[in-house]
MMTF fields as JSON, N, C-alpha, C and O atoms, coordinates in Angstrom:
{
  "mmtfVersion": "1.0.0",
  "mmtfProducer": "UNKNOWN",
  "numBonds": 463,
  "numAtoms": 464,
  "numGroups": 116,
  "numChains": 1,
  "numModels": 1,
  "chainsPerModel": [1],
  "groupsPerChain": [116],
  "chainIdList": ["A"],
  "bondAtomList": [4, 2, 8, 6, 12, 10, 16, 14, 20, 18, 24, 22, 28, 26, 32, 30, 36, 34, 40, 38, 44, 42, 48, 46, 52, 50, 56, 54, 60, 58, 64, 62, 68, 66, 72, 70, 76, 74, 80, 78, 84, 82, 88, 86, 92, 90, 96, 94, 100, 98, 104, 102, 108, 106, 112, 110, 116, 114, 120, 118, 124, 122, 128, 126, 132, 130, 136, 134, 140, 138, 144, 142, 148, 146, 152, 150, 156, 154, 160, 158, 164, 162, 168, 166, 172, 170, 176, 174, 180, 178, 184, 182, 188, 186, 192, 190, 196, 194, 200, 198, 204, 202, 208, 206, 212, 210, 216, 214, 220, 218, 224, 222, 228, 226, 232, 230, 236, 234, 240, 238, 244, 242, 248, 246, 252, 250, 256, 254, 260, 258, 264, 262, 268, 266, 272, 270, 276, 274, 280, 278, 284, 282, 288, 286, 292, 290, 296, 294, 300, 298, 304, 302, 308, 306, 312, 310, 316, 314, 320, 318, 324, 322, 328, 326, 332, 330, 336, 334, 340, 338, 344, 342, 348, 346, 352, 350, 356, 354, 360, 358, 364, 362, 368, 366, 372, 370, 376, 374, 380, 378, 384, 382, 388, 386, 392, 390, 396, 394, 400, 398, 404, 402, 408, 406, 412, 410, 416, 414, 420, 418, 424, 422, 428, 426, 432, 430, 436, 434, 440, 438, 444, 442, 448, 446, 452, 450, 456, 454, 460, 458],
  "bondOrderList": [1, 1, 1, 1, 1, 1, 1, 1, 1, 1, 1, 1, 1, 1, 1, 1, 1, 1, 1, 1, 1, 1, 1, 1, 1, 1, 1, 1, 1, 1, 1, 1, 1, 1, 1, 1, 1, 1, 1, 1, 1, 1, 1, 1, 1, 1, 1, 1, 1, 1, 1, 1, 1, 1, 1, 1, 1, 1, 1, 1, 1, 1, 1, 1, 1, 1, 1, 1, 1, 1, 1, 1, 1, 1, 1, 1, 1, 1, 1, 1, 1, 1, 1, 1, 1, 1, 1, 1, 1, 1, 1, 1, 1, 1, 1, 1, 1, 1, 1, 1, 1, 1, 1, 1, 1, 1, 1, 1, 1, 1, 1, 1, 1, 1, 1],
  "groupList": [{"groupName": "UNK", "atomNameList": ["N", "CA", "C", "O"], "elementList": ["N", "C", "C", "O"], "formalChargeList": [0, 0, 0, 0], "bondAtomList": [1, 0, 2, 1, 3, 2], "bondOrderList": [1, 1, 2], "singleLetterCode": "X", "chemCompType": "L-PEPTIDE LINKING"}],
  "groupTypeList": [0, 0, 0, 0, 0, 0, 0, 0, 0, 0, 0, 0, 0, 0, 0, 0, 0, 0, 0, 0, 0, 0, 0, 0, 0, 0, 0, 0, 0, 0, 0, 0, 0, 0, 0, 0, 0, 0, 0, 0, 0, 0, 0, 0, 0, 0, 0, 0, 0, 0, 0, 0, 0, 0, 0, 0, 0, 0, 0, 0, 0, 0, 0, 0, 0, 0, 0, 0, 0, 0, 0, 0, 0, 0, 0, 0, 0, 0, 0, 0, 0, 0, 0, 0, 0, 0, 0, 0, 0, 0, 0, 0, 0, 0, 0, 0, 0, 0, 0, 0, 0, 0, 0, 0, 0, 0, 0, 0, 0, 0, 0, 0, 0, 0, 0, 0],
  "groupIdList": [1, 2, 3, 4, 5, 6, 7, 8, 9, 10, 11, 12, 13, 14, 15, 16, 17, 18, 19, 20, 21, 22, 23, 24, 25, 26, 27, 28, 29, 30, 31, 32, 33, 34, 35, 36, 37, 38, 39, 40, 41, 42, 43, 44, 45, 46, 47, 48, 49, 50, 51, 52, 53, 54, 55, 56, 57, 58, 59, 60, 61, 62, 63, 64, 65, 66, 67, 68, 69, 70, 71, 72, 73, 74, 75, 76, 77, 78, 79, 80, 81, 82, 83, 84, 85, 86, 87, 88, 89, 90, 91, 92, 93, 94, 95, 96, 97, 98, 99, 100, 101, 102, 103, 104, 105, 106, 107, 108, 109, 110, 111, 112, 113, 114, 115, 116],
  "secStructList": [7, 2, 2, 2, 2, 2, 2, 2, 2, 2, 2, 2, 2, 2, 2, 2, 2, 2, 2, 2, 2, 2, 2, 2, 2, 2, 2, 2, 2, 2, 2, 2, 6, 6, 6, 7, 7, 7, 7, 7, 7, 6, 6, 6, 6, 2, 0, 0, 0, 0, 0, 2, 2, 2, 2, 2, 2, 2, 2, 2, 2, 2, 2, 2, 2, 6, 6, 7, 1, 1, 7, 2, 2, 2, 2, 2, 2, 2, 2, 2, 2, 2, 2, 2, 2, 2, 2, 2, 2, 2, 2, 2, 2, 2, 2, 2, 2, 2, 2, 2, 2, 2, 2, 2, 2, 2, 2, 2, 2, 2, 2, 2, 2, 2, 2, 7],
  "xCoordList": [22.393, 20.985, 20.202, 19.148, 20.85, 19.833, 19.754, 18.755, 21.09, 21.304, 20.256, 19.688, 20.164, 18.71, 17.566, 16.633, 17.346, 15.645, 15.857, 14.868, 16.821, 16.597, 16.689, 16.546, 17.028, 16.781, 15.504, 14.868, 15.052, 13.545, 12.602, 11.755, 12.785, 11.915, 12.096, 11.114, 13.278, 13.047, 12.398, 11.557, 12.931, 12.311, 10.52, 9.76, 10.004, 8.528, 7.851, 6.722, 8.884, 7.927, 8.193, 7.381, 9.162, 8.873, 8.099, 7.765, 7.616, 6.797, 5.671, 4.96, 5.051, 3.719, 3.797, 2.828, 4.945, 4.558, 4.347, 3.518, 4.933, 4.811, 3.191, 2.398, 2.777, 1.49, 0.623, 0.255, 0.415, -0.189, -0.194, -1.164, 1.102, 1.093, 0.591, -0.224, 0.557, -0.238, -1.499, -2.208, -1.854, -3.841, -4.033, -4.791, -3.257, -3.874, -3.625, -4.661, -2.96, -2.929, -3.627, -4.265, -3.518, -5.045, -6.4, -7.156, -6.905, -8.257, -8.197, -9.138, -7.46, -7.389, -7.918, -9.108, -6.864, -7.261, -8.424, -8.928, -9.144, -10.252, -11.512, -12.615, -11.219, -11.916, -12.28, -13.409, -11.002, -10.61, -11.579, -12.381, -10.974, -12.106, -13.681, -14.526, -13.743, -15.511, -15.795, -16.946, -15.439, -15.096, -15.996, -16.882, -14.998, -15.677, -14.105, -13.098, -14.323, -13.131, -13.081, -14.025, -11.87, -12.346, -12.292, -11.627, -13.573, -13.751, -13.362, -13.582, -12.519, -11.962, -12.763, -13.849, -12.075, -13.142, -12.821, -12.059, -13.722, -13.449, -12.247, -12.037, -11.673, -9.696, -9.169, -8.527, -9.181, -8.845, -8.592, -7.559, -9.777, -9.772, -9.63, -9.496, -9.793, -9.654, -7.736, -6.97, -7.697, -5.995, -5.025, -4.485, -4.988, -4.331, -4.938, -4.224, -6.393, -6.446, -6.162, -5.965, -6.12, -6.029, -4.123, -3.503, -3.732, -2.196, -1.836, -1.249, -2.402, -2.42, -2.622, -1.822, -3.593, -4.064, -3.456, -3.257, -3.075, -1.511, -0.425, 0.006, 0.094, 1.481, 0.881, 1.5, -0.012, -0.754, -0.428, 0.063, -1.223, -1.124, 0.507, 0.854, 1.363, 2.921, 3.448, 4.353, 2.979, 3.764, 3.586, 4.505, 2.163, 1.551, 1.904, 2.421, 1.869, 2.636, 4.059, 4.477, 4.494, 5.992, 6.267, 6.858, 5.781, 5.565, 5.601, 6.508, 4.208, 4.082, 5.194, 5.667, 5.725, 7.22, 7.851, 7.666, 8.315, 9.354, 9.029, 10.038, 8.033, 7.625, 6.371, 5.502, 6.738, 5.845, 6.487, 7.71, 5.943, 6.249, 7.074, 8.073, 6.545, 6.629, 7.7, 7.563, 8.891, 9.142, 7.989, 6.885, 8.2, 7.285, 6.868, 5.722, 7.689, 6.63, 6.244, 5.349, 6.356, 5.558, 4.705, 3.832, 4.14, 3.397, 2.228, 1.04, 2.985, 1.799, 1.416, 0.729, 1.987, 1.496, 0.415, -0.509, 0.36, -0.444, -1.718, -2.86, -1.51, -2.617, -3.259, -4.38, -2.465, -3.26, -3.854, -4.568, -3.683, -4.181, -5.611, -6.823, -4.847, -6.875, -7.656, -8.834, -7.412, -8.497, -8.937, -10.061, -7.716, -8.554, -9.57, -10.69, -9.512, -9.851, -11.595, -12.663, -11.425, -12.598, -13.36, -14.552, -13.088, -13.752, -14.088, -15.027, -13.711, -14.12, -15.153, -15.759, -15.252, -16.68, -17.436, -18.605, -16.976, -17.853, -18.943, -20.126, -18.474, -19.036, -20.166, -21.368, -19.776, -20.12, -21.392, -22.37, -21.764, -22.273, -23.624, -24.703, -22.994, -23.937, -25.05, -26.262, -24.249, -24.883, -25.741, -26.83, -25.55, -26.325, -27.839, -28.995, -27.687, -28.59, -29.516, -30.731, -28.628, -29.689, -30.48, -31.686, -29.834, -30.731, -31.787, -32.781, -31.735, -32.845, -33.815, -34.868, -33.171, -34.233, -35.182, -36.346, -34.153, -35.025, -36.165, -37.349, -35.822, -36.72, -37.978, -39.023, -37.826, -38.781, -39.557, -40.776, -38.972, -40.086, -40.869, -42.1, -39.881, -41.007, -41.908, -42.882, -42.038, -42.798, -44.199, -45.288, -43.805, -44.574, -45.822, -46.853, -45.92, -47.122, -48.255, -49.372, -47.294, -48.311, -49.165, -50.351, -47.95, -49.068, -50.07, -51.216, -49.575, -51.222, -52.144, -53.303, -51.636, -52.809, -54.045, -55.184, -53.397, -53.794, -54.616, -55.746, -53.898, -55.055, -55.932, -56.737, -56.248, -57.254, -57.972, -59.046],
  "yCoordList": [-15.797, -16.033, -14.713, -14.546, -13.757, -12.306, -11.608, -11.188, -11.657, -11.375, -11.722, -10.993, -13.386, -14.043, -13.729, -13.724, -13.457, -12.717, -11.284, -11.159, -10.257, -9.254, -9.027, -7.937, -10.585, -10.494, -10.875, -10.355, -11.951, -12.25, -11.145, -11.082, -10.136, -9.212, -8.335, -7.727, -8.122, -7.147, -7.65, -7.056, -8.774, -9.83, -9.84, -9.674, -10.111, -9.661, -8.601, -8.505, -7.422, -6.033, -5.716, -4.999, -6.236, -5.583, -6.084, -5.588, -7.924, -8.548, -7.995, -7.973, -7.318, -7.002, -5.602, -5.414, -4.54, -3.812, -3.916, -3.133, -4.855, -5.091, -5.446, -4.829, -6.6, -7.053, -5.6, -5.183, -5.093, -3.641, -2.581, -1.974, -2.526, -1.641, -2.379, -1.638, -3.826, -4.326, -4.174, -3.794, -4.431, -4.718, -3.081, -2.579, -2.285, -0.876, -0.544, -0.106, -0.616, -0.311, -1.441, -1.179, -2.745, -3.238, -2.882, -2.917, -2.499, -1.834, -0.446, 0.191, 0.162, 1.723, 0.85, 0.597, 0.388, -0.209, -0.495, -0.082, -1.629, -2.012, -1.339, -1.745, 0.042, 0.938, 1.356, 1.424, 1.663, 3.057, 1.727, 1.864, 0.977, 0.417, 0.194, 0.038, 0.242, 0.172, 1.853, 1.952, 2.695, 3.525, 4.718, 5.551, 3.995, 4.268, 4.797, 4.743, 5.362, 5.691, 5.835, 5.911, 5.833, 4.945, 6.594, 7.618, 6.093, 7.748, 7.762, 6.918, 9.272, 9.271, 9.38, 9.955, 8.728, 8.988, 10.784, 11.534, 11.153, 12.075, 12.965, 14.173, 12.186, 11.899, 12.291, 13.324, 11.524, 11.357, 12.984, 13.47, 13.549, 14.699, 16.448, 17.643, 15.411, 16.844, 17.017, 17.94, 15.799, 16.285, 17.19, 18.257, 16.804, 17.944, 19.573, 20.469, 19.677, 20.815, 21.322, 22.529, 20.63, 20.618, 21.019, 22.024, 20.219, 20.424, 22.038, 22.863, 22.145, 23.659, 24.525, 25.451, 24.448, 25.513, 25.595, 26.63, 24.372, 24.099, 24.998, 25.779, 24.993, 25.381, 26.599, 27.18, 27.684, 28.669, 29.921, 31.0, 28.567, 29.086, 29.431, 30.436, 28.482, 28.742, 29.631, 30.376, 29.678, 31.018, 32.014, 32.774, 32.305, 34.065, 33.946, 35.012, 33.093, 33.063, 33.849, 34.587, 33.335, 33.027, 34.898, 35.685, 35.235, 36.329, 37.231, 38.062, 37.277, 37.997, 38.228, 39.362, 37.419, 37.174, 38.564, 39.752, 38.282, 38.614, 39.927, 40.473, 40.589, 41.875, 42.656, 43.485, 41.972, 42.718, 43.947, 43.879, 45.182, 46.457, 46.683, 47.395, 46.028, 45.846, 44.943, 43.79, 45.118, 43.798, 42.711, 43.161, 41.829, 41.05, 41.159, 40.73, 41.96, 42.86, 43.379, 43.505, 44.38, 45.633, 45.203, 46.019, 44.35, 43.456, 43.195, 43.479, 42.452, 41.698, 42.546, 42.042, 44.128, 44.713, 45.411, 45.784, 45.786, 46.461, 45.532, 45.988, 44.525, 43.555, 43.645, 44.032, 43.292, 43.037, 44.394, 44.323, 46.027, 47.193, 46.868, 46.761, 46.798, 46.631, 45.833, 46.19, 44.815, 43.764, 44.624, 44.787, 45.031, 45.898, 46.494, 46.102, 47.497, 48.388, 47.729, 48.184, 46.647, 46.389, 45.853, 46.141, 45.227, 44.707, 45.624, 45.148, 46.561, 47.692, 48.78, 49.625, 48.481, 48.558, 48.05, 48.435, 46.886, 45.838, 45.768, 45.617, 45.887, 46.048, 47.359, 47.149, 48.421, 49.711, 49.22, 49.489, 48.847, 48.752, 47.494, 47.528, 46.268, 46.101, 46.509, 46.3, 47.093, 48.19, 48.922, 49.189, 49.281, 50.378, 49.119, 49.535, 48.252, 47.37, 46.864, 46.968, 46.378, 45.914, 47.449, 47.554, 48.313, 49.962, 49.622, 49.166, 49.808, 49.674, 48.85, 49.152, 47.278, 46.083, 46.892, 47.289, 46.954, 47.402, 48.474, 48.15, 49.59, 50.177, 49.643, 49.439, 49.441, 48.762, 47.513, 47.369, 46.908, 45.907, 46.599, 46.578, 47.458, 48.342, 48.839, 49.083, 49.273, 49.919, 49.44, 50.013, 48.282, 47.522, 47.06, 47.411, 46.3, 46.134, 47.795, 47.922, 48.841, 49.953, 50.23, 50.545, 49.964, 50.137, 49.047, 49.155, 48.132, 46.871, 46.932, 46.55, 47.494, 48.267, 48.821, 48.371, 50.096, 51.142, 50.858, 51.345, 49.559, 48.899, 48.811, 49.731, 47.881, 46.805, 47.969, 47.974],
  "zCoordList": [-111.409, -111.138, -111.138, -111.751, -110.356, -110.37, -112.007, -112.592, -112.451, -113.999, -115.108, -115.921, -114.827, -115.475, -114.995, -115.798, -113.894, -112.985, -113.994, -114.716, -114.206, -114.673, -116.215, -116.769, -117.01, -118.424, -118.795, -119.712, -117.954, -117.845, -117.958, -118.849, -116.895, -116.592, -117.569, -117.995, -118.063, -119.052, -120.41, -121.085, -120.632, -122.119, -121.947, -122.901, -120.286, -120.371, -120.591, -121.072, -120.064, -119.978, -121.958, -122.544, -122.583, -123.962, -124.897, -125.974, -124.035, -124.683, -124.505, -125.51, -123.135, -122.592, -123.518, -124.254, -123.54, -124.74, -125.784, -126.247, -126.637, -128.134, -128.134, -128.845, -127.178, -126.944, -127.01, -128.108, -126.163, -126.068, -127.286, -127.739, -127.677, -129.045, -129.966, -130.516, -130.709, -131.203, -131.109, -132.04, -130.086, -130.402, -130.484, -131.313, -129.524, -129.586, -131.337, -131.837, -131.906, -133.41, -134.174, -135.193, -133.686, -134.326, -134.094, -135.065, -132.837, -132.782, -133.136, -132.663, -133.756, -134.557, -135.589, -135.775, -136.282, -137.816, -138.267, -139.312, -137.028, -137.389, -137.084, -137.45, -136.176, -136.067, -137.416, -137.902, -138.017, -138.865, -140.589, -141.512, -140.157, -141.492, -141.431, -142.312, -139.998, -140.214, -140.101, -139.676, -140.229, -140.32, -138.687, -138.493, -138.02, -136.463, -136.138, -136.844, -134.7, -134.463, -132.592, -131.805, -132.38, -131.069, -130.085, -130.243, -128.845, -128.445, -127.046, -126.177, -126.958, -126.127, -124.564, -124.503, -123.22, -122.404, -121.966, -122.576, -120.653, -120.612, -119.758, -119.868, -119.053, -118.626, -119.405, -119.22, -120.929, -122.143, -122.696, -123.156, -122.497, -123.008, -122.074, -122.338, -120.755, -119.997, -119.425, -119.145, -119.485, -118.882, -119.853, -119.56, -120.515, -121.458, -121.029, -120.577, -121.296, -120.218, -118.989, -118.846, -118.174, -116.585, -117.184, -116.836, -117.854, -117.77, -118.089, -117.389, -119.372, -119.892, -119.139, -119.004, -118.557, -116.88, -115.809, -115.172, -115.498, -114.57, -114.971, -114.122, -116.198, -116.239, -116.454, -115.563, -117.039, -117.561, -115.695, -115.362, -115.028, -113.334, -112.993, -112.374, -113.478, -112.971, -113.839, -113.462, -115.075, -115.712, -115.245, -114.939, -115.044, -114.291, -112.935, -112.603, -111.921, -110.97, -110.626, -109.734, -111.704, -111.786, -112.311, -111.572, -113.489, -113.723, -113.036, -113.065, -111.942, -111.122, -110.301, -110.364, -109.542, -108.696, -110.025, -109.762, -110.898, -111.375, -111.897, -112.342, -111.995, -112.274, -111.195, -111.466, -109.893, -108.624, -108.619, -108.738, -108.501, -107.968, -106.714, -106.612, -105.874, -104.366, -103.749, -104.157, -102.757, -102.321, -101.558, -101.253, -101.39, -100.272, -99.481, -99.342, -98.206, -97.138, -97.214, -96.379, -98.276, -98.856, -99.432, -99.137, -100.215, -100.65, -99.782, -99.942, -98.614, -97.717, -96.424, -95.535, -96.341, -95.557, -96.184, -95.461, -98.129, -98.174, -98.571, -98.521, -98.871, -98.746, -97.156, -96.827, -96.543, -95.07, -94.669, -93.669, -95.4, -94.665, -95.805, -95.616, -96.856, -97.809, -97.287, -97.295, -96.803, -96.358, -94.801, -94.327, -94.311, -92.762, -93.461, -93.133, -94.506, -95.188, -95.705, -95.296, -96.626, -96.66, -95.727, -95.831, -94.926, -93.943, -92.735, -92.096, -92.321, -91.844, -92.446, -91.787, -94.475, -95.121, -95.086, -95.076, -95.054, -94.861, -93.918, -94.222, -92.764, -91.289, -91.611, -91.448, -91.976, -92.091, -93.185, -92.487, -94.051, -94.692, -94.63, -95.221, -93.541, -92.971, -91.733, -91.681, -90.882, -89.93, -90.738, -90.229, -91.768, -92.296, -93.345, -93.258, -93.88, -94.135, -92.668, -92.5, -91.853, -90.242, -90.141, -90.367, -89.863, -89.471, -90.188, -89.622, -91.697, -92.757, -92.293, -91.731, -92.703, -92.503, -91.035, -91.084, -89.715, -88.601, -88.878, -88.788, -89.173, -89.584, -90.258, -89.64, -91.488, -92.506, -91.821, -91.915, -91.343, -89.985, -89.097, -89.091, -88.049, -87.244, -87.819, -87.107, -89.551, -89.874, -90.617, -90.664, -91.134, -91.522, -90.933, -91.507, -89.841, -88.678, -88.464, -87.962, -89.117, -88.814, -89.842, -89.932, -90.851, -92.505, -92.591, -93.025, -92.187, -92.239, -91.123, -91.284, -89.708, -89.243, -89.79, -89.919, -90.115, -91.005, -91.856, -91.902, -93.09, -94.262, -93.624, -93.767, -92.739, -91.907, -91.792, -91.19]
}
């Protein structure tokens, strides 16, 4: 009995393909004679990219691993001193924009004084 449930199922799924590969190669055909052609959506056309960029990401990834200079702690200590590094410019460099802006406000109210 289960033997026949699983010849069934298989006798349907090659019918539901044959079904499927049929019409899909009949609506090419009858595309292809009115001379239309059937258009892809845009899934259709972006996955193949998305895939390319995917594996593109794991090769240079992968790369990187295999030709880093650095072991891994050495790696992520000197990452973590650059980022102290910029962000300690960072800081420095806005202090020095607030000074400005401050200035240039205090100063402003005197020059339109002055116009007036």
């Amino acid at each position: 009995m289960k033997g026949d449930n699983m010849d069934l199922k298989r006798l349907l799924d090659q019918a539901q393909r044959s079904v499927s590969s049929t019409y899909d190669s009949g609506m090419e055909a009858l595309l292809d004679r009115m001379g239309l052609e059937h258009k892809k959506s845009n899934m259709e056309s972006m996955l193949p990219v998305l895939g390319v960029f995917g594996a593109g990401i794991a090769v240079g990834a992968a790369l990187g691993l295999l030709f880093a200079p650095k072991r891994g702690d050495e790696l992520r200590n000197d990452i973590r001193h650059r980022i102290g590094d910029l962000r300690d410019r960072s800081v420095e460099q806005i202090d020095t924009i607030r000074h400005k802006s401050e200035t240039m406000l205090d100063a402003a109210p005197r020059v339109t004084r002055e116009d007036a």
